[in-house]
N, C-alpha and C positions, 0 to 999 in steps of 0.2 A: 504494500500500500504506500502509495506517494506519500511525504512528509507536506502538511498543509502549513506552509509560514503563515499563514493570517490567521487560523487556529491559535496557534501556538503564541503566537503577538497578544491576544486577547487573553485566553485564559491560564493563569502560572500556575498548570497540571505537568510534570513534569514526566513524560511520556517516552517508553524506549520501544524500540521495534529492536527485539533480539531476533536473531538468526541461529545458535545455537542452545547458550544455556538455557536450562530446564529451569521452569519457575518455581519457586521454593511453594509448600504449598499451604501456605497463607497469604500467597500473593491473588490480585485479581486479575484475572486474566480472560481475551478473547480472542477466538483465531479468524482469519480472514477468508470468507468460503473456500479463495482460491491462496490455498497455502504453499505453494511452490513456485520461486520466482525464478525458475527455469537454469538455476545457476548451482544445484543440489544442495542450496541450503532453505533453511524455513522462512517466510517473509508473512507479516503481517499480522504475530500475534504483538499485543498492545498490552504490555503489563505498566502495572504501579510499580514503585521503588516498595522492595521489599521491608517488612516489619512496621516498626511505629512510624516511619517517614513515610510509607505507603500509606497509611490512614490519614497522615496529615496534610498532603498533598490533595488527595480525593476530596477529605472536605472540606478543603483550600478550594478544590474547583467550584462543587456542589454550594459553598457561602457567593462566592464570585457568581456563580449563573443564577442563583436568587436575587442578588442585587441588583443584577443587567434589569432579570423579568422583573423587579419591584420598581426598577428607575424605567423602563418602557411605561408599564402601566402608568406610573405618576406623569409622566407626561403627559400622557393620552387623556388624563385625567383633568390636568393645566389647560391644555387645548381648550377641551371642553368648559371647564371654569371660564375660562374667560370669553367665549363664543357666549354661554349664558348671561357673563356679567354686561357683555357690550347687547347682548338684545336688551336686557331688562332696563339697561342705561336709554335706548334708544324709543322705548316706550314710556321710559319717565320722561323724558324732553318732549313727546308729543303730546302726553296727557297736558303736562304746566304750560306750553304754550296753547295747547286748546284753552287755558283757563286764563290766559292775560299774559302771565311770569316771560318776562322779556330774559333770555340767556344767553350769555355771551362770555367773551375771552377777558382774561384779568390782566392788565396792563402790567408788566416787567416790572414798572417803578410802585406796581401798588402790591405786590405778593409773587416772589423769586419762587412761584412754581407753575410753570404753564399750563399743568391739568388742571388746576381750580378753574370753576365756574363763577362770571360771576351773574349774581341772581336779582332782578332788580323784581321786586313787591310793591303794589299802587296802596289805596285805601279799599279798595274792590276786593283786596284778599284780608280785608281787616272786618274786623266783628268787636267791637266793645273796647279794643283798643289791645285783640290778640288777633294773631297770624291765625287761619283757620289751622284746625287741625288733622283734617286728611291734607292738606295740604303740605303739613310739617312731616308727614308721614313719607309724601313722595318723595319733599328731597330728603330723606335718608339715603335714596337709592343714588343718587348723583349724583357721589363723592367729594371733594373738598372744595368749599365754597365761600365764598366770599358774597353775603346777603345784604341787600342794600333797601332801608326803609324809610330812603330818604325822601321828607315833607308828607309822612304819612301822619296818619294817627295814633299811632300807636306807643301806648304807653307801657310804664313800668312793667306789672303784670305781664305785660307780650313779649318783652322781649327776656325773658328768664327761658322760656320753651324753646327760641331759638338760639343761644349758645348756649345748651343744654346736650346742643349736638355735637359729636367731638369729628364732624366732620366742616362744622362751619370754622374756618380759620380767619375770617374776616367780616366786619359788619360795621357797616355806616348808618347812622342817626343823624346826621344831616338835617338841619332844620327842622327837627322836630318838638316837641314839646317837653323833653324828659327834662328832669331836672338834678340837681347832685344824690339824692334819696334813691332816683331812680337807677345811679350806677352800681349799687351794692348787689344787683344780680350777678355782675360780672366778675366777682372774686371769684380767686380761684381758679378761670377759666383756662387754662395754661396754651390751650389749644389756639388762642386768639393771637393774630401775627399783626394785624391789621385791625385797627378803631378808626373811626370818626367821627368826633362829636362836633364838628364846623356848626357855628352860627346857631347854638342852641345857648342853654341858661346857664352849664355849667360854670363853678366855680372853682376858686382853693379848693375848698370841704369839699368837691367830689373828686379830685384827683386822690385823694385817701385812698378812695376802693380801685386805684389802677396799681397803685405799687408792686401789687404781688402776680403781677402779671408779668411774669419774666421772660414770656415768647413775644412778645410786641415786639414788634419790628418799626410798624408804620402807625403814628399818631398826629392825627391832625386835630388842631384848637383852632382854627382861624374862627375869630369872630366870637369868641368865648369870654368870662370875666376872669381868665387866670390873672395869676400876678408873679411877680416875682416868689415870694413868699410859696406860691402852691406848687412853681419848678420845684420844690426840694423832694418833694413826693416819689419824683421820677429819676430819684438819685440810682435807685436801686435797678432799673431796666435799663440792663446793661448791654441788649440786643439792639436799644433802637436804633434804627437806621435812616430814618425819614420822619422829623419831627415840625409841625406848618401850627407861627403862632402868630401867621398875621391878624392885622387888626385886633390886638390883645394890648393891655398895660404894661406888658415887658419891657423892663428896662434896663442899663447896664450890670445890674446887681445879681439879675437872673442868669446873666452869661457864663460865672461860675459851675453852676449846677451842666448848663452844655455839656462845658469844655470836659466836666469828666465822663462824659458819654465818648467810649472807645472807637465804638464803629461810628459815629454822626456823618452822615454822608450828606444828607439835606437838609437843609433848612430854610424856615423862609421866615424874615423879622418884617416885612415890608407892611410902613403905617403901624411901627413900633415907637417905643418913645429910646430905642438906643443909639446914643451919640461916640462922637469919636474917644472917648472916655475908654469904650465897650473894645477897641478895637486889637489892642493887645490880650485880650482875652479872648476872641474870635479867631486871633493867629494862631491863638494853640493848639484850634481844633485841626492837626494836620492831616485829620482823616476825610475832611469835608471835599466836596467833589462840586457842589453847587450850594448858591449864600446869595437869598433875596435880602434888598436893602431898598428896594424902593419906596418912598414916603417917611423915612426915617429921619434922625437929627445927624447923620453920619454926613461928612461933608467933603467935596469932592477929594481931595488931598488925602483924607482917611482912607479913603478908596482905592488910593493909587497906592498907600502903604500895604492895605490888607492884601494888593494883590500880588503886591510884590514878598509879602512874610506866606502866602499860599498861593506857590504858581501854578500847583495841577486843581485849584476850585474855579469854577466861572460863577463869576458875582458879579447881579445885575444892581445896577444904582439908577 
């Protein structure tokens, strides 16, 4: 019998084709119908290596061809998982848009994962000031998402249901009604990469219940009553990466708390109260990549320092 190299590549059975000696007889052995390879010796019995290295071998082979058939099977298996997971995905996105739920791509700058969805919700899927609840049920099925409930109605109470999900990593409030009381749903959340609370009531008092949110990445206050005093809150979120506190009371004193933010890549102070005072503290941030200053007390000269103390940030004045 021919010697199979590609056999022998795959499975490490350690295989002799004798031609004379006799097998001891605790060996296993089988002969080849046509036992005569024409040259008067024996061709084609296939023994194990005799004694204990004969049994260890064998069930060297025998563990080896289980794992092949148990790594085939899971395959076959994956395939299928995920042919089920992209139909059931593909029935959730027709159901929500037959119901309003506008869906689409989440922009680079607003959550560093491309599969996130993001999900934008009117007052049409609102009830009493909660997100319906077959509705909170679909997108269970639509993986990581980024839900936007911006200028709805919906209060406190509703939004506890929705980052309740540990597939929503993102959520914007945007013009809506909530107030500091109504952020204390959101401790805890870890799962949360991405907030916005732009042009609502918050205060100090409610940056309290962000502290512990140490997956924030993206956090926008534009249009908020923060102050100096409530940056300290955010000393601890040590991820953020994109922080918007235009049209806020921020002033040079707040730039401290920044500058110890590691990764700070964005910011925007524009229609701040920080002057050129601020501006050696701004320099330190040597992580920053983009620095609004439009409407601020920063005065051109300041400008031309900061961008010479950070030559890889573009700062608009």
């Amino acid at each position: 019998m021919p010697r199979n190299r590609s056999f022998d590549s795959l499975f490490p059975v350690q295989l002799m084709l004798s031609s004379e000696a006799e097998a001891p007889a605790n060996d296993i052995s089988c002969d080849s119908p046509d036992s005569s390879n024409g040259h008067g010796g024996r061709q084609g019995r296939i023994e194990a290596t005799p004694g204990r290295r004969g049994r260890v071998v064998v069930a060297s082979g025998l563990v080896f061809v289980l794992l092949v058939v148990v790594a085939i099977t899971c395959g076959l298996f994956d395939r299928d998982d995920e042919a089920a997971r992209a139909e059931v995905r593909r029935r959730t996105v027709s159901a929500l848009e037959l119901q309003g739920v506008r869906l689409g791509p989440v922009r680079a700058d607003q959550l560093d994962n491309s599969e996130a969805t993001l999900v934008t919700l009117v007052d049409e899927h609102i009830t009493n000031g909660r997100v319906d609840g077959q509705l909170l049920k679909q997108l269970e099925e639509l993986g990581p998402q980024v839900v936007s409930l911006a200028q709805t109605e919906v209060m406190a109470e509703g939004i506890g249901p929705v980052v309740s999900q540990p597939q929503v990593w993102g959520l914007s409030l945007l013009g809506t009604g909530i107030d500091d009381d109504s952020l204390s749903v959101l401790e805890g959340r870890l799962q949360l990469r991405l907030l916005s609370l732009e042009r609502t009531a918050i205060s100090d008092r409610g940056l309290v219940h962000l502290n512990r949110l140490a997956g924030l990445r993206q956090l926008y206050l534009t249009g908020t009553r923060v102050t100096n005093a409530g940056l300290g809150q955010l000393a601890g979120l040590t991820r953020l990466e994109s922080i918007k506190l235009g049209g806020t009371e921020i002033g040079d004193d707040g730039l401290v708390t920044l500058a110890r933010l590691p990764r700070l890549k964005y910011l925007t102070l524009d229609r701040t109260r920080v002057t050129d005072a601020g501006i050696p503290v701004l320099a330190e941030i040597e992580s920053l990549e983009f620095l609004d200053l439009h409407g601020t007390w920063i005065t051109g000269k300041g400008v031309e320092t900061l961008r010479g103390a950070l030559p890889e940030c573009r700062v608009e004045y």
